[in-house]
VOKEFI-383657 format. One line per field, with one value per residue (C-alpha): residue number from 1; y, x, z. Coordinates in steps of 0.1 Angstrom, whole numbers, plus 5000, padded with zeros to 4 digits. Layout:
n	NUM,...
v	Y,...
u	X,...
w	Z,...
***
This chain:
n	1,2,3,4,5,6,7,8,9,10,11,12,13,14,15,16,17,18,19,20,21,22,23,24,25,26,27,28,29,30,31,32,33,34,35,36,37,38,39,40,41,42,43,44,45,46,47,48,49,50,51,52,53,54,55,56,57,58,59,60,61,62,63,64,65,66,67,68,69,70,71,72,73,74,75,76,77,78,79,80,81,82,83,84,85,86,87,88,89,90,91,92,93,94,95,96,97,98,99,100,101,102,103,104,105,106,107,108,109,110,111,112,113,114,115,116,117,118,119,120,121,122,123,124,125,126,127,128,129,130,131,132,133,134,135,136,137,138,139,140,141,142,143,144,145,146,147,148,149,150,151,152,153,154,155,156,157,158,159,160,161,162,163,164,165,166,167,168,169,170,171,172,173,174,175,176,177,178,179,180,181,182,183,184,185,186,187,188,189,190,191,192,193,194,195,196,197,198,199,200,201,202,203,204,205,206,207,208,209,210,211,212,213,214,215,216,217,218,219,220,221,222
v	2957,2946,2941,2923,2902,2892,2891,2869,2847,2848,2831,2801,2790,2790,2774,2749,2737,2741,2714,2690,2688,2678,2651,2640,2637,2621,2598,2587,2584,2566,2546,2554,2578,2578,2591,2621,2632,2629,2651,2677,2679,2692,2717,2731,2729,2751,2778,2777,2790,2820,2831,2827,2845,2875,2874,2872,2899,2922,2923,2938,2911,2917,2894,2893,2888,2869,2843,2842,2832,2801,2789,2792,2776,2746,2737,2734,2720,2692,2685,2681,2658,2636,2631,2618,2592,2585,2576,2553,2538,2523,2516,2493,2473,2467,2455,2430,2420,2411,2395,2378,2386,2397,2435,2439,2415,2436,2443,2441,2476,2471,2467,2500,2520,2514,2522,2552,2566,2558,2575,2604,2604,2598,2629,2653,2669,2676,2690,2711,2724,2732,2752,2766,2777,2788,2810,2825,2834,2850,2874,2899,2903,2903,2933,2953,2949,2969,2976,3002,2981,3005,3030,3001,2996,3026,3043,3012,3028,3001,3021,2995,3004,2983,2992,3011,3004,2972,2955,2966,2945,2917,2916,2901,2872,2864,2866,2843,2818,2825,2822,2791,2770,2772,2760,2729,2720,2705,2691,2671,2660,2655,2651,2634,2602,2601,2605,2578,2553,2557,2554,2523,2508,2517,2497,2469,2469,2472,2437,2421,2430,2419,2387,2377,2388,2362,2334,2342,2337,2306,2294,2301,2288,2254
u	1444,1479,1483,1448,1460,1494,1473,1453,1483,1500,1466,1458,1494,1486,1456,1471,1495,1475,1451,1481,1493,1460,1459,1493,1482,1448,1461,1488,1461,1433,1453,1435,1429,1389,1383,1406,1393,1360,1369,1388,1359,1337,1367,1358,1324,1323,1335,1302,1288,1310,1306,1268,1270,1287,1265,1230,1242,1256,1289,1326,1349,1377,1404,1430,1409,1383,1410,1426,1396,1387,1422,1410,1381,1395,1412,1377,1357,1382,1377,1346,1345,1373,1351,1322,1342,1365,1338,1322,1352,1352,1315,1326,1354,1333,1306,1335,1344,1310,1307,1338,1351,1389,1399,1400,1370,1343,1308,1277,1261,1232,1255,1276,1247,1234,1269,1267,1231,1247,1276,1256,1236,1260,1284,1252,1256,1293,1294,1265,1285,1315,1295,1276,1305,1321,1300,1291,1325,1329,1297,1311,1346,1322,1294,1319,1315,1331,1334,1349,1365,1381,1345,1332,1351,1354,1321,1298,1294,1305,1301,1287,1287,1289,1311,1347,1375,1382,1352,1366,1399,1383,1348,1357,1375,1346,1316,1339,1339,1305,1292,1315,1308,1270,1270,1296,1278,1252,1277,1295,1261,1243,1267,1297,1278,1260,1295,1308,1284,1279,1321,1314,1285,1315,1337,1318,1308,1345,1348,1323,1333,1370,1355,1333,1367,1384,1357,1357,1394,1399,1368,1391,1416,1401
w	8543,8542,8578,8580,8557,8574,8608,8588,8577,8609,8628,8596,8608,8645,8639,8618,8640,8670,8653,8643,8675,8693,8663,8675,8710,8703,8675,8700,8730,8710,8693,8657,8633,8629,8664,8661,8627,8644,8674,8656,8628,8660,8663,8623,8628,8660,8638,8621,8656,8654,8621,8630,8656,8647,8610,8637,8662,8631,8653,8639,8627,8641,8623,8655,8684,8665,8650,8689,8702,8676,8685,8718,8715,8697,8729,8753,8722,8718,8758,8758,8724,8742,8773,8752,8733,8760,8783,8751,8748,8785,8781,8748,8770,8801,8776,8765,8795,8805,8772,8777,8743,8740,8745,8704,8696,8671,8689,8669,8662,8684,8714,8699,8696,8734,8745,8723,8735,8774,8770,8756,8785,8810,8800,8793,8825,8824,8786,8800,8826,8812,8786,8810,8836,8804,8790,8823,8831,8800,8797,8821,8799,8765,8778,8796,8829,8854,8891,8909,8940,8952,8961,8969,9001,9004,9003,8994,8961,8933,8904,8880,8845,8810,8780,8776,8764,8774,8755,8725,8731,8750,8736,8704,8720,8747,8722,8697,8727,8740,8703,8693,8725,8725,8690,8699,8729,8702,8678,8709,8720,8689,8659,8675,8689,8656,8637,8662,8651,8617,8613,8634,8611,8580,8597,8602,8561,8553,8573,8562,8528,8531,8544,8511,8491,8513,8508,8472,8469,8490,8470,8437,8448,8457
***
């Protein structure tokens, strides 16, 4: 119990500064604070996958391998988020430019959601592949897979069998993966554009409300 506990320790601080240095890079990319929270909030929730997961499947919890492969997922989960708002982003400033508003000028939320829902459907196909490819690659290493190369060329006889030891050093990582990405692939498709645009709509209220404070205090004032 000791040691679990000081493996334990050991991984909250990698995963702690593993997330504040991705929020350094984003904040520092994007420009803004909102869009990073949003990304690395998909990163928190995708651990909700992998709890799942191993709760459904009545898998070991193995506290090293399992907290190595969260970290590990936080880096593809946060790639994918950044491709969905990156490409919205770019979708919002050609919308500008063939509005012929400035670079920083506000769009109305109509014109945010349709660049939302396009973006969504535009990057469909490449968060589907990367979780696809992903999860692929990594089914062999989680069930144990194993060939015997060597009889193979040798006698044509590959040997194929699942399980041994391996899969119980590797398995936990993969299915942590396997487990975390499927669930994350929904959150960057469904929860991230809807967090997007109702940040957005918050954003627009907080203007409009600074706006009747102004009004109100120039009308004071006169």
């Amino acid at each position: 119990q000791q040691e679990q506990a000081e493996s334990f320790a050991f991984l909250e601080r990698a995963m702690l500064i593993a997330i504040s240095l991705i929020l350094i890079i984003l904040v520092s990319q994007f420009n803004s604070i909102v869009k990073p929270l949003i990304i690395i909030a998909s990163v928190i929730f995708s651990t909700i996958g992998v709890f799942g997961g191993v709760a459904t499947f009545n898998m070991n919890f193995v506290v090293i391998m399992t907290g190595i492969g969260i970290v590990s997922l936080a880096g593809i989960v946060v790639n994918n988020a950044i491709v969905l708002i990156d490409y919205i982003d770019l979708l919002k400033r050609r919308k500008r430019k063939e509005l012929g508003l400035d670079e920083d000028a506000v769009l109305s939320k109509e014109i945010n959601k349709e660049c939302v829902i396009e973006g969504g459907k535009t990057r469909l196909r490449p968060v589907l592949l990367t979780a696809i490819t992903t999860i692929l690659g990594l089914l062999p290493l989680a069930s144990g897979l194993n060939i015997d190369f060597i009889s193979l060329l040798e006698n044509f006889d590959p040997k194929i069998y699942f399980g041994g030891d391996n899969v119980a050093f590797w398995g936990p990582i993969s299915w942590t993966i396997i487990f975390g990405l499927t669930f994350s692939t929904f959150l960057t498709l469904v929860i991230v554009p809807a967090m997007y645009h109702v940040f957005y709509l918050v954003k627009l209220r907080m203007m409009e409300w600074r706006k009747r404070m102004g009004q109100k205090a120039s009308s004071v004032t006169s």
